[in-house]
CHARMM-style PDB file with segment names, atoms N, HN, CA, C and O in Angstrom:
ATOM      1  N   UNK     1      33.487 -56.574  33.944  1.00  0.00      PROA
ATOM      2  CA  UNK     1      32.308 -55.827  33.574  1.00  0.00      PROA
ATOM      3  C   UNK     1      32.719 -54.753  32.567  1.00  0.00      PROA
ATOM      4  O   UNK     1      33.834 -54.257  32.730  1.00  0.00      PROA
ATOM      5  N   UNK     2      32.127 -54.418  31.766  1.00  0.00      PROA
ATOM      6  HN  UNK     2      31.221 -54.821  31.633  1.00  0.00      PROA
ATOM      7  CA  UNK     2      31.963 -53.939  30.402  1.00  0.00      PROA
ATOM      8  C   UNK     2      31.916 -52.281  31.465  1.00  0.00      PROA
ATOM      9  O   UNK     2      31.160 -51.961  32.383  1.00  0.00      PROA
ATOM     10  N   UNK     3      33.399 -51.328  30.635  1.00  0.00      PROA
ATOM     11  HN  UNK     3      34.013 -51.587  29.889  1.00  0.00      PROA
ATOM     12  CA  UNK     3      32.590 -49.624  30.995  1.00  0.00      PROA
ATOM     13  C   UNK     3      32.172 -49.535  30.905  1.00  0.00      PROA
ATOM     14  O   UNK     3      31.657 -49.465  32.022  1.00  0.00      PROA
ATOM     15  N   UNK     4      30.987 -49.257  29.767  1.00  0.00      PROA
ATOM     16  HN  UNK     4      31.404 -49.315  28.860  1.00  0.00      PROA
ATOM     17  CA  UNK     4      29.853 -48.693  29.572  1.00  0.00      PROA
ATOM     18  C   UNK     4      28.464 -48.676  30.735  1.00  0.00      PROA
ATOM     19  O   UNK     4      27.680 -47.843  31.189  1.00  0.00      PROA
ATOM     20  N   UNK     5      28.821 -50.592  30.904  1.00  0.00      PROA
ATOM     21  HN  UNK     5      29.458 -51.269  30.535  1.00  0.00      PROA
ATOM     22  CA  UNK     5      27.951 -50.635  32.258  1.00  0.00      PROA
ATOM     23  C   UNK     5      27.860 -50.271  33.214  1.00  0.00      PROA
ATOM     24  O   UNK     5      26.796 -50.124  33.816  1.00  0.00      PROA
ATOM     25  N   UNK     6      29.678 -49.863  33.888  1.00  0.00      PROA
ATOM     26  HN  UNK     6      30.542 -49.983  33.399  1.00  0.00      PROA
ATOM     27  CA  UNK     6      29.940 -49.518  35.045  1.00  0.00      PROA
ATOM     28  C   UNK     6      29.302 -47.944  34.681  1.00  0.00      PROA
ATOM     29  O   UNK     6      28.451 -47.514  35.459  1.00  0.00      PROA
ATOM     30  N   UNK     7      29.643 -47.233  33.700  1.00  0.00      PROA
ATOM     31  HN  UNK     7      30.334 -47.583  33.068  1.00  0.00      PROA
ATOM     32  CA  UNK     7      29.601 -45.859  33.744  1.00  0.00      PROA
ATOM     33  C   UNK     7      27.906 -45.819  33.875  1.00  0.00      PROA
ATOM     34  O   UNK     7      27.562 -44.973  34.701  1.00  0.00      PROA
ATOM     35  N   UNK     8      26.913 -46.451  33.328  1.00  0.00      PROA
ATOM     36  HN  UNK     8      27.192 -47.139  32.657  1.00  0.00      PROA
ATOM     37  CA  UNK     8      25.249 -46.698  33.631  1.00  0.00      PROA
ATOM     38  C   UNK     8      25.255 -46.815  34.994  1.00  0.00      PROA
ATOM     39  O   UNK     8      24.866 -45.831  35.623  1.00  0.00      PROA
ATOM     40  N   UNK     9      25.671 -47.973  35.714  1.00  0.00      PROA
ATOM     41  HN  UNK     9      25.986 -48.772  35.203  1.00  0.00      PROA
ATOM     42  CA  UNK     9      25.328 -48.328  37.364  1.00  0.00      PROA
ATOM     43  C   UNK     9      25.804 -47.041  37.832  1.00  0.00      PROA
ATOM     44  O   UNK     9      25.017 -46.275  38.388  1.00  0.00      PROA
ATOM     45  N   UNK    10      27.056 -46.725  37.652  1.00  0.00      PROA
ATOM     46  HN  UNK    10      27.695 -47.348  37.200  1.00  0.00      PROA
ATOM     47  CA  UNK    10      27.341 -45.499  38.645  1.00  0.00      PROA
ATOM     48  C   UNK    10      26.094 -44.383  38.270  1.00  0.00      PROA
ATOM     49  O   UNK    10      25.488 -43.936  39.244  1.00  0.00      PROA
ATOM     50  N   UNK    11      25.683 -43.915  36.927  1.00  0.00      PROA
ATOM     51  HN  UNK    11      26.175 -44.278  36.136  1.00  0.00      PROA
ATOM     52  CA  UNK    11      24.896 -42.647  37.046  1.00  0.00      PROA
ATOM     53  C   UNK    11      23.540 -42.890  37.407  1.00  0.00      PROA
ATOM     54  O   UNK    11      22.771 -42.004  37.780  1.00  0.00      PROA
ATOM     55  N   UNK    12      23.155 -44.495  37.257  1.00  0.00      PROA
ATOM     56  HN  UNK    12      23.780 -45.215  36.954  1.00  0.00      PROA
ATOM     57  CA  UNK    12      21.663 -44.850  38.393  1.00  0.00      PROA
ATOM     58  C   UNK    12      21.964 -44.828  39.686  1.00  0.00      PROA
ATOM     59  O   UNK    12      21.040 -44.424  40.391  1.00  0.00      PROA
ATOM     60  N   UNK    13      23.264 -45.223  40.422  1.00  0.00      PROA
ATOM     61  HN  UNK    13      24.015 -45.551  39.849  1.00  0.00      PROA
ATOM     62  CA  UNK    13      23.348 -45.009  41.347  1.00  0.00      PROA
ATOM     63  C   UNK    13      23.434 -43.323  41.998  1.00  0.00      PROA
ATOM     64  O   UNK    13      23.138 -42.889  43.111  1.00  0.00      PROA
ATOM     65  N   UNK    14      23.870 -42.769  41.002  1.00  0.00      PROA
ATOM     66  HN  UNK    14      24.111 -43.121  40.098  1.00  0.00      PROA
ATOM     67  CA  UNK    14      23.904 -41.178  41.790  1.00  0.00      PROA
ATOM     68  C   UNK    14      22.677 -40.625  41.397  1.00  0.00      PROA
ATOM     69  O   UNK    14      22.366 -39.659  42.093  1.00  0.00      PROA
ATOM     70  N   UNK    15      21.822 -40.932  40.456  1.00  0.00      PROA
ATOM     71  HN  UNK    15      22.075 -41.718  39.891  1.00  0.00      PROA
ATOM     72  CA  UNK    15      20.461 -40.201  40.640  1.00  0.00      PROA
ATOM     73  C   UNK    15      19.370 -41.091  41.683  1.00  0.00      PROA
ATOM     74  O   UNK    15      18.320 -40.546  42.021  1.00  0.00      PROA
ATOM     75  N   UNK    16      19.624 -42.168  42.050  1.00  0.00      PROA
ATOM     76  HN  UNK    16      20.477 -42.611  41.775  1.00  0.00      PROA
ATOM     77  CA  UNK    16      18.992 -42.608  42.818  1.00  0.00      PROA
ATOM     78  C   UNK    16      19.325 -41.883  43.943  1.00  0.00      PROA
ATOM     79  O   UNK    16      18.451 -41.154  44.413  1.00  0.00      PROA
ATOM     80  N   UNK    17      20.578 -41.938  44.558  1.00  0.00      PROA
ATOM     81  HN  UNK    17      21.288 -42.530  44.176  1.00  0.00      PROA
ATOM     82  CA  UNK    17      21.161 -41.533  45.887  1.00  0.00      PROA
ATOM     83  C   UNK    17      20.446 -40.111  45.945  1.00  0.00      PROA
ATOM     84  O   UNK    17      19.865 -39.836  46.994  1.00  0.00      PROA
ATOM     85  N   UNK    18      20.439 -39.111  44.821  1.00  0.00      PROA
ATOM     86  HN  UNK    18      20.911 -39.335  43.969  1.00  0.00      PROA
ATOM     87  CA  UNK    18      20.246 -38.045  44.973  1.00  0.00      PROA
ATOM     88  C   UNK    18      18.993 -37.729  45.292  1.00  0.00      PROA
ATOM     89  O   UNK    18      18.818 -36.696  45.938  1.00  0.00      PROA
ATOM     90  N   UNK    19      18.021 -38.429  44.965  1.00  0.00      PROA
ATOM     91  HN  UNK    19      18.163 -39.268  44.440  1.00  0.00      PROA
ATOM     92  CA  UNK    19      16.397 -38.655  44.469  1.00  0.00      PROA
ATOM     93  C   UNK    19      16.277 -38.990  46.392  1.00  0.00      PROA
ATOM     94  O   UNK    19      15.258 -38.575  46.944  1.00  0.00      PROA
ATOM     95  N   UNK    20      17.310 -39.698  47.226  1.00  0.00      PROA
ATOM     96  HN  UNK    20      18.137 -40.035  46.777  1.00  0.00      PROA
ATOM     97  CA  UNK    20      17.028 -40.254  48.017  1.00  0.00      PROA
ATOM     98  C   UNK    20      17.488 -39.530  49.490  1.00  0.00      PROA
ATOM     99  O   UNK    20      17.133 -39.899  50.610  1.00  0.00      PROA
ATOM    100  N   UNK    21      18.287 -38.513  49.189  1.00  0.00      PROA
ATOM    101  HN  UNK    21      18.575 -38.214  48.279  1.00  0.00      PROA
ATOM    102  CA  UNK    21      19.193 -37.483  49.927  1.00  0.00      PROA
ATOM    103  C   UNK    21      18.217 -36.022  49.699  1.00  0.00      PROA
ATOM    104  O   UNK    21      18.069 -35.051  50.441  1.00  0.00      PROA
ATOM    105  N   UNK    22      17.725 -36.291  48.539  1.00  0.00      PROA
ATOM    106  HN  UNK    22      17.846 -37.079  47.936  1.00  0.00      PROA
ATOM    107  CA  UNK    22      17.012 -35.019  48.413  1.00  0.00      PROA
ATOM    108  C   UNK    22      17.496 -33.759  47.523  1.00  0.00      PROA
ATOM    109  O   UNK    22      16.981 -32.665  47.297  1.00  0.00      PROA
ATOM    110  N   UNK    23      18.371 -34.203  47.226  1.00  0.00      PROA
ATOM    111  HN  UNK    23      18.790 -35.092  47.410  1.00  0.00      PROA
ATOM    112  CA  UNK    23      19.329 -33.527  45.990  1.00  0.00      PROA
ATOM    113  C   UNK    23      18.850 -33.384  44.762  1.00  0.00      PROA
ATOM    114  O   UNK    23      18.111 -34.145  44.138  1.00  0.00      PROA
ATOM    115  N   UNK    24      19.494 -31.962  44.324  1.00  0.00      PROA
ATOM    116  HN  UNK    24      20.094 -31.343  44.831  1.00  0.00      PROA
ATOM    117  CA  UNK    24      19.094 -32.017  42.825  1.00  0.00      PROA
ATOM    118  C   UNK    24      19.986 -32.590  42.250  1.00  0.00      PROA
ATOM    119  O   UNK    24      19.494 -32.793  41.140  1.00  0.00      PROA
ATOM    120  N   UNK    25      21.577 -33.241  42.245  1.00  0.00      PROA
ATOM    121  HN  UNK    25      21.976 -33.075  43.147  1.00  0.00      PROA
ATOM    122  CA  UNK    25      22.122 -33.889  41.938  1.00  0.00      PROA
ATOM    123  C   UNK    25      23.389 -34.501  42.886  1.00  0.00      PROA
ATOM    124  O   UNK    25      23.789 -33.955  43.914  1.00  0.00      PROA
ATOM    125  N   UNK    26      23.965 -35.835  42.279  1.00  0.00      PROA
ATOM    126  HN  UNK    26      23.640 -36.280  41.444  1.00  0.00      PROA
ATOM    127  CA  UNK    26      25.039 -36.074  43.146  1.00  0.00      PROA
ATOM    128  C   UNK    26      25.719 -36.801  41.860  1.00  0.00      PROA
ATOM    129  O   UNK    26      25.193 -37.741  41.264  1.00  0.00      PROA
ATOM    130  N   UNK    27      26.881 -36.257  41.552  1.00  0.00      PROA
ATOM    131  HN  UNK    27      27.308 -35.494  42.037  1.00  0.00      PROA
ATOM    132  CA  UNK    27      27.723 -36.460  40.468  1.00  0.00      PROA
ATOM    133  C   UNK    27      28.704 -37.433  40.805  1.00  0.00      PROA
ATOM    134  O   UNK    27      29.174 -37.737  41.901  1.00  0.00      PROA
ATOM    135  N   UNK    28      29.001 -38.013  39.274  1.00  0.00      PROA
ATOM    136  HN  UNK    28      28.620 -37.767  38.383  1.00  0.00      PROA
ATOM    137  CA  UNK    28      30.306 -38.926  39.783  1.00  0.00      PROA
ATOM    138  C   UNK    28      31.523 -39.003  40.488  1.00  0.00      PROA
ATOM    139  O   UNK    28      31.949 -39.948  41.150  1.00  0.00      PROA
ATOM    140  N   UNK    29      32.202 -37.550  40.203  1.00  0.00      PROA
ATOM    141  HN  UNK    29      31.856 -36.782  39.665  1.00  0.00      PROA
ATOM    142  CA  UNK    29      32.706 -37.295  40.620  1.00  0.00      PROA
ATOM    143  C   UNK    29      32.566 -36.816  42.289  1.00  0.00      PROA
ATOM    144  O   UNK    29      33.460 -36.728  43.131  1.00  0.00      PROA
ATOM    145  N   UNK    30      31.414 -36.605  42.389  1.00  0.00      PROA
ATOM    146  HN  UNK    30      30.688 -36.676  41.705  1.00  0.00      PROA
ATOM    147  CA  UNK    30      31.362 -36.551  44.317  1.00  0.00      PROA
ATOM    148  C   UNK    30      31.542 -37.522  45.017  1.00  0.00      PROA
ATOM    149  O   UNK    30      31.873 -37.441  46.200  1.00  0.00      PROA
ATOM    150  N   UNK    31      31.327 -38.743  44.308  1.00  0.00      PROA
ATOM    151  HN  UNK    31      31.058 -38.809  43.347  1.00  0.00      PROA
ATOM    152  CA  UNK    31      30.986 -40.087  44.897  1.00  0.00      PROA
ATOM    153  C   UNK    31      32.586 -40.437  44.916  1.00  0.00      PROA
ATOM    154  O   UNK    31      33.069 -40.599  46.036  1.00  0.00      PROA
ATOM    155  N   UNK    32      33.699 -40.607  43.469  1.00  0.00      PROA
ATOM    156  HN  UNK    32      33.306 -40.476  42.559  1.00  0.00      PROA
ATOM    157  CA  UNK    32      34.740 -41.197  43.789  1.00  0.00      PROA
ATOM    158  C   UNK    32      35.544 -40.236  44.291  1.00  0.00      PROA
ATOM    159  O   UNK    32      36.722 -40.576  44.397  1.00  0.00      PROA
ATOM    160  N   UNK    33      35.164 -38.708  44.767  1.00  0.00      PROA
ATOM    161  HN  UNK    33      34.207 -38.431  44.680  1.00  0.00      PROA
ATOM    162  CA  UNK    33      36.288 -38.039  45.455  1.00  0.00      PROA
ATOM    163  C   UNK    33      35.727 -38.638  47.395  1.00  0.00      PROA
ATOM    164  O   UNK    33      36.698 -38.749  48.144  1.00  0.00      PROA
ATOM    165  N   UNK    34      34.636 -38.892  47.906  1.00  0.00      PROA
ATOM    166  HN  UNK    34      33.847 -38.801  47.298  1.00  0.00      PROA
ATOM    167  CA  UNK    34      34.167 -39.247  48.469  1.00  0.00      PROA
ATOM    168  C   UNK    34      35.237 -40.883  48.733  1.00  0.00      PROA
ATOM    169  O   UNK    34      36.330 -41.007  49.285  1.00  0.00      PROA
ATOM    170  N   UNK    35      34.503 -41.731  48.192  1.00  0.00      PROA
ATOM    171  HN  UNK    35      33.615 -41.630  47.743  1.00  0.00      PROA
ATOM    172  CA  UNK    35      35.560 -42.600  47.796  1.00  0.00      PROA
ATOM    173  C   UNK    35      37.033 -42.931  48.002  1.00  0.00      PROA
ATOM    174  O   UNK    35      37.475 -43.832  48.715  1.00  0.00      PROA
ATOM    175  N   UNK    36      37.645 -42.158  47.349  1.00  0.00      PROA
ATOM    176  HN  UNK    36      37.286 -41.427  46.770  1.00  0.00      PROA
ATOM    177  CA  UNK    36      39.515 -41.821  47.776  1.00  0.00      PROA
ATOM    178  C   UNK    36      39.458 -41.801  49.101  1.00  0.00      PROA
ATOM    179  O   UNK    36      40.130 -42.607  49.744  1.00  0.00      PROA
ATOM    180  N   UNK    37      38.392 -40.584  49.917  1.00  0.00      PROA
ATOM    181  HN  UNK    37      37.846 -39.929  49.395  1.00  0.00      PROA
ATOM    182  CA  UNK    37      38.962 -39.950  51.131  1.00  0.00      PROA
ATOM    183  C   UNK    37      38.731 -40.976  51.468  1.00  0.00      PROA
ATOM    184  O   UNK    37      39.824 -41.528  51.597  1.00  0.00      PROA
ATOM    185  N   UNK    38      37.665 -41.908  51.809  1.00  0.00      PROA
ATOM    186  HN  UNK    38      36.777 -41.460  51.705  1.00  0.00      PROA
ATOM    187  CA  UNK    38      37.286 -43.237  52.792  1.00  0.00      PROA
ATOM    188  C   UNK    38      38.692 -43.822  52.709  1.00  0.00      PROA
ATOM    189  O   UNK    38      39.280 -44.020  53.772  1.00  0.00      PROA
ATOM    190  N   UNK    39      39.604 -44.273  50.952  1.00  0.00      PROA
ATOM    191  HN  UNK    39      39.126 -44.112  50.088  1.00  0.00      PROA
ATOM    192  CA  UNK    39      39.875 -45.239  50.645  1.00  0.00      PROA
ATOM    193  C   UNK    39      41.508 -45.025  52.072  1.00  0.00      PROA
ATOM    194  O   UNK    39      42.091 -45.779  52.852  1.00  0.00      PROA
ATOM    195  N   UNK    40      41.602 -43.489  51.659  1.00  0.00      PROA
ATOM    196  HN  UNK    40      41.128 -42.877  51.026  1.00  0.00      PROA
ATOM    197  CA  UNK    40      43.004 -42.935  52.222  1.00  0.00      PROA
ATOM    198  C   UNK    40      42.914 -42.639  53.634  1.00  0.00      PROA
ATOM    199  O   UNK    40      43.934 -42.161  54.132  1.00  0.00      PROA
ATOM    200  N   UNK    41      41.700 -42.856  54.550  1.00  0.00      PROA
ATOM    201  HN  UNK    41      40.872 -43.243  54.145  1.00  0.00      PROA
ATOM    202  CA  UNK    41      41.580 -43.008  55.908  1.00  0.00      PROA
ATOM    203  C   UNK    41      40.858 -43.821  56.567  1.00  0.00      PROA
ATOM    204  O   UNK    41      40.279 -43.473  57.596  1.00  0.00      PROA
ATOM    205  N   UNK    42      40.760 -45.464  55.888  1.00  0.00      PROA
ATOM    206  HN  UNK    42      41.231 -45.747  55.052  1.00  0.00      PROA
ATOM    207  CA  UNK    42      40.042 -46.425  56.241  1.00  0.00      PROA
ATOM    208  C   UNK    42      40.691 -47.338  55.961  1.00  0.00      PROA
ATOM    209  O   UNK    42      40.672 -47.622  54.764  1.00  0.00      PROA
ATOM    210  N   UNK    43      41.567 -48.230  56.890  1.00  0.00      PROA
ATOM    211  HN  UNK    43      41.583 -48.000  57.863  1.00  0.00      PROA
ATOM    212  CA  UNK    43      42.859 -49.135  56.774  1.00  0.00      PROA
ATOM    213  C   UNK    43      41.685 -50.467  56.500  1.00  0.00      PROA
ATOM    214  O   UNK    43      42.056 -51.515  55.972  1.00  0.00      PROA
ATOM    215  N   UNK    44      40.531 -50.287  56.854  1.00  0.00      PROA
ATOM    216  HN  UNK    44      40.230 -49.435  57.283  1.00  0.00      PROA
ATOM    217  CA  UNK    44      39.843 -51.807  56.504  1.00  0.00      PROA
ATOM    218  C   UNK    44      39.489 -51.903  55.021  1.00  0.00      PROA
ATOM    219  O   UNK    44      39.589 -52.887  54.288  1.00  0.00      PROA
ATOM    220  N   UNK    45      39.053 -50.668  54.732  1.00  0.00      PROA
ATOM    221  HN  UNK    45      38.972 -49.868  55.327  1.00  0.00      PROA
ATOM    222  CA  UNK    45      38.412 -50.440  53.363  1.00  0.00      PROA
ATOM    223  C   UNK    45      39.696 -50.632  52.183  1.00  0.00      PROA
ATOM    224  O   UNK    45      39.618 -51.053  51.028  1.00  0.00      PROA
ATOM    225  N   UNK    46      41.065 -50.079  53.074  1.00  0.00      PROA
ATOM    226  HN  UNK    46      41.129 -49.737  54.012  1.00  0.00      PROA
ATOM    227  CA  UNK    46      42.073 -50.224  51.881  1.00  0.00      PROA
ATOM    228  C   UNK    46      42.352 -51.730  52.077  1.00  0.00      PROA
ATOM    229  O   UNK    46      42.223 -52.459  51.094  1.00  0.00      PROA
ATOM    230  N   UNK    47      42.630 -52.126  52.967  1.00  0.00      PROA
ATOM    231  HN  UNK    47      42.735 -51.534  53.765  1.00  0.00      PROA
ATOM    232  CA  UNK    47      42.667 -54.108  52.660  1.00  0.00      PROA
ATOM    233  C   UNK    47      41.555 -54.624  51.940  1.00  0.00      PROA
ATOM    234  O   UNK    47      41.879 -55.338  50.992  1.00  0.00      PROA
ATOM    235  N   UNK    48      40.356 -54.467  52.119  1.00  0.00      PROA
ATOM    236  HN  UNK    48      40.093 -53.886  52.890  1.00  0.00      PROA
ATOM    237  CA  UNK    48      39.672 -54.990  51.221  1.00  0.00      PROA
ATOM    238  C   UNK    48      39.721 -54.548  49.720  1.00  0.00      PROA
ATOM    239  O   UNK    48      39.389 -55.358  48.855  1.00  0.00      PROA
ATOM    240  N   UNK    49      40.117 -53.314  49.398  1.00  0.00      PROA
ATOM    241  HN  UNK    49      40.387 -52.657  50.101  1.00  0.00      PROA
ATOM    242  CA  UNK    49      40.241 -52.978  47.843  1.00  0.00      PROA
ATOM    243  C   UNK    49      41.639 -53.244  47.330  1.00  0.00      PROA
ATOM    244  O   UNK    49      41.890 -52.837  46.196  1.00  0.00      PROA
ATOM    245  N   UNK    50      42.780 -54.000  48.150  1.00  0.00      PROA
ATOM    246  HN  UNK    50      42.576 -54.331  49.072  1.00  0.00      PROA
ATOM    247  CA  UNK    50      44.176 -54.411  47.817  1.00  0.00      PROA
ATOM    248  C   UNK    50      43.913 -56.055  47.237  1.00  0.00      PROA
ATOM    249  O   UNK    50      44.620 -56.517  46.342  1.00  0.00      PROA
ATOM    250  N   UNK    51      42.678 -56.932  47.956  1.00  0.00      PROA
ATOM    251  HN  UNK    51      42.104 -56.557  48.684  1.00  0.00      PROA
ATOM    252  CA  UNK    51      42.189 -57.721  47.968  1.00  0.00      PROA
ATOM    253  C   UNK    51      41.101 -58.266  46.925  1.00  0.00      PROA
ATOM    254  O   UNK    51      40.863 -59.437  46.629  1.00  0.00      PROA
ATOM    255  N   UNK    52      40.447 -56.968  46.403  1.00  0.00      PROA
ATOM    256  HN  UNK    52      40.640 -56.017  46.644  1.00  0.00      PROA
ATOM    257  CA  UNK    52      39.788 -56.931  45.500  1.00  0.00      PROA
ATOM    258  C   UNK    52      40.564 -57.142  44.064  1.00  0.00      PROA
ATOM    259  O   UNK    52      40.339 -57.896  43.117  1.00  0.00      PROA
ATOM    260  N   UNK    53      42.094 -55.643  44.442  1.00  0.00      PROA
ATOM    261  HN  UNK    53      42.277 -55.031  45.211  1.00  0.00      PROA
ATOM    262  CA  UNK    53      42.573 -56.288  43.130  1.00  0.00      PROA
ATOM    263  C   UNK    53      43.181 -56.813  42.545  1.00  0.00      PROA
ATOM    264  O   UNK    53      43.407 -56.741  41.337  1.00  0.00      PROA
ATOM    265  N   UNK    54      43.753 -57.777  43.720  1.00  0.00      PROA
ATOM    266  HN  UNK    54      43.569 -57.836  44.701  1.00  0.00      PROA
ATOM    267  CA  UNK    54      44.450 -59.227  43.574  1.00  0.00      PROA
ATOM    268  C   UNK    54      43.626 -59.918  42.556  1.00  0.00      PROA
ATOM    269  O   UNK    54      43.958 -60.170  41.397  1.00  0.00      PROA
ATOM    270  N   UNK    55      42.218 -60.262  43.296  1.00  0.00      PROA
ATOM    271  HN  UNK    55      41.948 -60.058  44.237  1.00  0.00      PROA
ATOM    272  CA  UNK    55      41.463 -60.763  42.962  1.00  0.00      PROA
ATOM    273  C   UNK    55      41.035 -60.819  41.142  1.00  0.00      PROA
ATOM    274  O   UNK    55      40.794 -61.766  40.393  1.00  0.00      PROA
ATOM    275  N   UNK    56      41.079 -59.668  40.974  1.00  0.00      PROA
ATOM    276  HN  UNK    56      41.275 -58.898  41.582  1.00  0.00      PROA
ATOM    277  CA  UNK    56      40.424 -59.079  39.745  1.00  0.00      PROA
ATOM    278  C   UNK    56      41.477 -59.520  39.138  1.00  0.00      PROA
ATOM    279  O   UNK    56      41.221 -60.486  38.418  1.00  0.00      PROA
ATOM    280  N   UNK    57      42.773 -59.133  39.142  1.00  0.00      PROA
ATOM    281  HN  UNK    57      42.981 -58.348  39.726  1.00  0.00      PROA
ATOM    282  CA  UNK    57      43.831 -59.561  38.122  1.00  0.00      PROA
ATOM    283  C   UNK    57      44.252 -61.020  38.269  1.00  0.00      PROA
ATOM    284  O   UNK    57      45.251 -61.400  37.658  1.00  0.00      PROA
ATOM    285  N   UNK    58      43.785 -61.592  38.789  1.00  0.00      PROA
ATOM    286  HN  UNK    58      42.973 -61.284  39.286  1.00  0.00      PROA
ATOM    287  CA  UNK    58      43.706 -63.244  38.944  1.00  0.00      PROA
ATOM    288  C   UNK    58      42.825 -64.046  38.214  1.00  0.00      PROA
ATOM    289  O   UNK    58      42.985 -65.242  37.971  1.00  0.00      PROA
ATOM    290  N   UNK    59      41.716 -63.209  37.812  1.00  0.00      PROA
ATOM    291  HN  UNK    59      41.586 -62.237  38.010  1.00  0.00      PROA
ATOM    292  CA  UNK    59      40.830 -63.620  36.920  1.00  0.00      PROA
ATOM    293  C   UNK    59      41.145 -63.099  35.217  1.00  0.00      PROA
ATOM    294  O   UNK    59      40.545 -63.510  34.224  1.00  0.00      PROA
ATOM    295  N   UNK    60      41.716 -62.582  35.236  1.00  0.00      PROA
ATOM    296  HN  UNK    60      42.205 -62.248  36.043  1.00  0.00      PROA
ATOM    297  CA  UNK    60      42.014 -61.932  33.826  1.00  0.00      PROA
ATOM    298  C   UNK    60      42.597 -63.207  32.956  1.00  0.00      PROA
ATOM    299  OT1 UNK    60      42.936 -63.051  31.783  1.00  0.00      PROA
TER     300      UNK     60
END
Protein backbone atom coordinates (compact mmCIF):
# COMPACT_ATOMS: atom_id res chain seq x y z
CA UNK A 1 0.00 0.00 0.00
CA UNK A 2 1.07 3.33 -1.23
CA UNK A 3 2.13 6.03 2.07
CA UNK A 4 0.23 8.46 1.14
CA UNK A 5 -2.76 6.13 1.59
CA UNK A 6 -1.70 4.72 4.73
CA UNK A 7 -0.99 8.32 6.04
CA UNK A 8 -5.11 9.23 4.68
CA UNK A 9 -6.58 5.87 6.45
CA UNK A 10 -4.71 6.59 9.56
CA UNK A 11 -5.97 10.47 9.77
CA UNK A 12 -9.77 9.14 8.83
CA UNK A 13 -9.25 6.78 11.23
CA UNK A 14 -8.28 9.23 14.10
CA UNK A 15 -10.92 11.78 13.28
CA UNK A 16 -13.41 9.23 13.13
CA UNK A 17 -12.29 7.58 16.49
CA UNK A 18 -12.27 11.03 17.87
CA UNK A 19 -15.76 12.16 16.45
CA UNK A 20 -16.64 8.73 18.20
CA UNK A 21 -14.85 9.01 21.77
CA UNK A 22 -15.96 12.46 21.84
CA UNK A 23 -12.75 14.17 21.37
CA UNK A 24 -11.64 17.17 19.92
CA UNK A 25 -8.83 15.24 18.57
CA UNK A 26 -6.89 11.93 18.57
CA UNK A 27 -3.55 12.24 16.77
CA UNK A 28 -1.31 9.90 15.12
CA UNK A 29 0.88 9.84 17.19
CA UNK A 30 -1.52 8.77 20.22
CA UNK A 31 -2.62 5.91 18.33
CA UNK A 32 1.06 4.43 17.42
CA UNK A 33 2.42 5.34 20.95
CA UNK A 34 -0.77 3.45 22.09
CA UNK A 35 0.22 0.83 19.67
CA UNK A 36 4.01 0.09 20.83
CA UNK A 37 2.64 -0.21 24.45
CA UNK A 38 0.00 -3.05 23.31
CA UNK A 39 2.82 -4.22 20.86
CA UNK A 40 5.54 -4.44 24.04
CA UNK A 41 2.95 -6.09 26.52
CA UNK A 42 0.87 -8.33 24.33
CA UNK A 43 2.86 -11.63 23.47
CA UNK A 44 -0.26 -12.47 21.05
CA UNK A 45 -0.29 -9.18 19.33
CA UNK A 46 3.64 -9.42 18.97
CA UNK A 47 3.31 -12.98 17.18
CA UNK A 48 0.89 -11.82 15.03
CA UNK A 49 2.90 -8.59 13.87
CA UNK A 50 6.32 -10.99 13.60
CA UNK A 51 3.91 -12.89 11.27
CA UNK A 52 2.66 -10.09 9.51
CA UNK A 53 6.15 -9.21 8.62
CA UNK A 54 7.27 -12.31 7.39
CA UNK A 55 4.47 -12.11 5.44
CA UNK A 56 4.88 -8.68 3.93
CA UNK A 57 8.52 -9.27 2.98
CA UNK A 58 7.54 -12.47 1.22
CA UNK A 59 5.51 -10.64 -1.02
CA UNK A 60 7.93 -8.02 -2.07
Amino acid sequence: MMLSRLHFGLSEWCHTTADELGLSRVTGQDVLRMLVVRLLTDPALASQLRADLVAHRARR
